[in-house]
Structures are given as structure tokens and as C-alpha cells.
C-alpha positions as CSV (number, residue, x, y, z in Angstrom):
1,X,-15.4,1.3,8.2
2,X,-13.2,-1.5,9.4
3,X,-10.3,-0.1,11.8
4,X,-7.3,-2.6,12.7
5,X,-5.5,-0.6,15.5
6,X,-1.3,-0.9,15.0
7,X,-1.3,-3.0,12.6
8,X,2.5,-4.0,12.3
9,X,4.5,-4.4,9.6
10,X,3.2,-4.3,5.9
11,X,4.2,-5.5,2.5
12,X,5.0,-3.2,0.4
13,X,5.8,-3.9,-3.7
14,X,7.3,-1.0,-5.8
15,X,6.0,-0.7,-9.0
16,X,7.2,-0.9,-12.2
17,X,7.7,3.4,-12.1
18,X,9.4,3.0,-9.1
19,X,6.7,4.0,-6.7
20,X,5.2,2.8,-3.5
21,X,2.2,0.3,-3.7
22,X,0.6,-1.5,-0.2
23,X,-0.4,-5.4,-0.4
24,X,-3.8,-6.2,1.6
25,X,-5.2,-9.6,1.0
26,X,-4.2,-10.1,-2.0
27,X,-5.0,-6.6,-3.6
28,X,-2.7,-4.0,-4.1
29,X,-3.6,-0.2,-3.3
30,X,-1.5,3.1,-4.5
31,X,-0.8,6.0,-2.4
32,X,0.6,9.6,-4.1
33,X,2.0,9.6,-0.2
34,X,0.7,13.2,0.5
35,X,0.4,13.1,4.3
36,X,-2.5,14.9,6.0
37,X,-4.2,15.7,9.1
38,X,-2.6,18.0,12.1
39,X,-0.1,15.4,13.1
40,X,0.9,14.9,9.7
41,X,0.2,11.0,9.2
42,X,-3.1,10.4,7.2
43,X,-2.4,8.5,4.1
44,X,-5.1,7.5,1.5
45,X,-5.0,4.4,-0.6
46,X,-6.9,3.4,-3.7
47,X,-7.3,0.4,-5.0
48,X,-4.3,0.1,-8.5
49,X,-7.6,-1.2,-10.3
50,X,-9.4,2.1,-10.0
51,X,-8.3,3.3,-13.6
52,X,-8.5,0.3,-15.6
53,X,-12.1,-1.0,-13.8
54,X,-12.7,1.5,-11.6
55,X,-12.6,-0.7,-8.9
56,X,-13.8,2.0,-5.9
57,X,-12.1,0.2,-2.7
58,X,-10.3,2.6,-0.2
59,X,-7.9,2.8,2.9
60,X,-7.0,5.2,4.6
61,X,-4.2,5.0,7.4
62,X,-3.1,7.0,10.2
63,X,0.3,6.0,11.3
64,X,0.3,2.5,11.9
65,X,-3.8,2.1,12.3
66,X,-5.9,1.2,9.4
67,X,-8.6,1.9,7.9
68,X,-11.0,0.1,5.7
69,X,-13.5,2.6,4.1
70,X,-14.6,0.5,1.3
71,X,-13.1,-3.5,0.6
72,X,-15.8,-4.0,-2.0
73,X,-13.5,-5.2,-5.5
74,X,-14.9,-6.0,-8.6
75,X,-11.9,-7.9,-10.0
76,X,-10.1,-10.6,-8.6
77,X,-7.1,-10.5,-6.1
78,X,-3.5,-9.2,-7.4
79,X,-2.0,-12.8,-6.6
80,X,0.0,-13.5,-9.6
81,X,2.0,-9.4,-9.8
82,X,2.8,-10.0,-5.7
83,X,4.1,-13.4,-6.5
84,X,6.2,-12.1,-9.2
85,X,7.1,-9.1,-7.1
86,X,8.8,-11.7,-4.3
87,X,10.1,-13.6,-6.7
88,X,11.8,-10.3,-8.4
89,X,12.9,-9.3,-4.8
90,X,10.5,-6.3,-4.9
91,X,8.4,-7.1,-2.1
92,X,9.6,-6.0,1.5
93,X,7.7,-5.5,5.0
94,X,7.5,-2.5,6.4
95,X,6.1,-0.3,9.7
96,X,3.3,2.3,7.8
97,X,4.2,4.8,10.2
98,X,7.9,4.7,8.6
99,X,7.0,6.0,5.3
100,X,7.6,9.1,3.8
101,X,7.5,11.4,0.6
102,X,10.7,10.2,-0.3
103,X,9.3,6.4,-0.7
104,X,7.8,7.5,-3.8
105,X,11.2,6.6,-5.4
106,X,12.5,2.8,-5.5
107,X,16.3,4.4,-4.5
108,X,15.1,5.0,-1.7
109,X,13.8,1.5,-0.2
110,X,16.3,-0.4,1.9
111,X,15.5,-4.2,0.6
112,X,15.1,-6.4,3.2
113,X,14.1,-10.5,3.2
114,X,10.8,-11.0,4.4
């Protein structure tokens, strides 16, 4: 497992449902953003390629740590939807610890310029 302690601002794309998706080099991850653990900020990420290729690569994070419990991919980097999600405006930076249920829903999201 890989750990990057406060890692700072993210990118975040929302998805074509309206719903909350994490950019890590180049691959995106989905959350359901059910928050666990005592202090109520464990999130788990999988990879958006899990259903269609069943790609298997995981995060997990715990407010603004992260954690890399598997980076293995077996499909290319998610270049060309990030791209288009900048280019669609769609694409902000954001603190992980500043998430919540509610960011499930695009209404939600304050756009900002990266």
C-alpha cells in the first residue's frame, strides 16, 4: 500500500450522471461517498473501469491522506474523458477532506478555474 500523507487539493470530474469521480494520474476512480471508520472519513475508490474490464485498482482515503491499495490497471490512462472534462468546464480541484454525501449531485459543486 502506497500512503501519500495530506495530499492537497484534487481533481475532481463529475460524470455524465452527475456524480463525483477522482482523477489520479491519468485514471479516474468512483466513490458511492459512504464515509466510514469512527471519525467518519474513510472513503473507498475503484477504478470507473471495474465494470467494463474489471480493472481491480483501489484507493482508499482518509481525510486528506491517501491510499494506494492496488495501482495495477489493465487499460490505458483516462486522458482523453479528463481532457474533455476541462475543456467542458467539469473538472475542478478540490481538498478530499471537503467532500460529502451531498457531492454525489453535480448541483451541488461550486465550479472553480483550476
Amino acid at each position: 500500500t502506497q500512503h501519500v500523507r495530506n495530499c492537497g487539493p484534487q481533481r475532481f470530474l463529475i460524470s455524465r450522471k452527475g456524480g463525483t469521480l477522482l482523477t489520479i494520474n491519468n485514471f479516474i476512480y468512483r466513490s458511492n461517498l459512504k464515509f466510514f471508520g469512527k471519525s467518519n472519513n474513510i472513503l473507498y475508490w475503484e477504478c470507473v473501469q471495474n465494470r467494463s474490464v474489471k480493472c481491480r485498482s483501489r484507493l482508499k482515503t482518509i481525510g486528506d491522506d491517501l491510499y494506494v491499495t492496488n495501482d495495477v490497471h489493465n487499460h490505458m490512462g483516462d486522458n482523453k474523458r479528463i481532457e474533455a472534462a476541462r475543456a467542458a468546464g467539469m473538472l475542478i480541484h478540490k481538498k478530499l477532506s471537503s467532500l460529502t454525501p451531498a457531492d454525489k449531485l453535480q448541483s451541488n459543486w461550486k465550479l472553480e478555474p483550476e
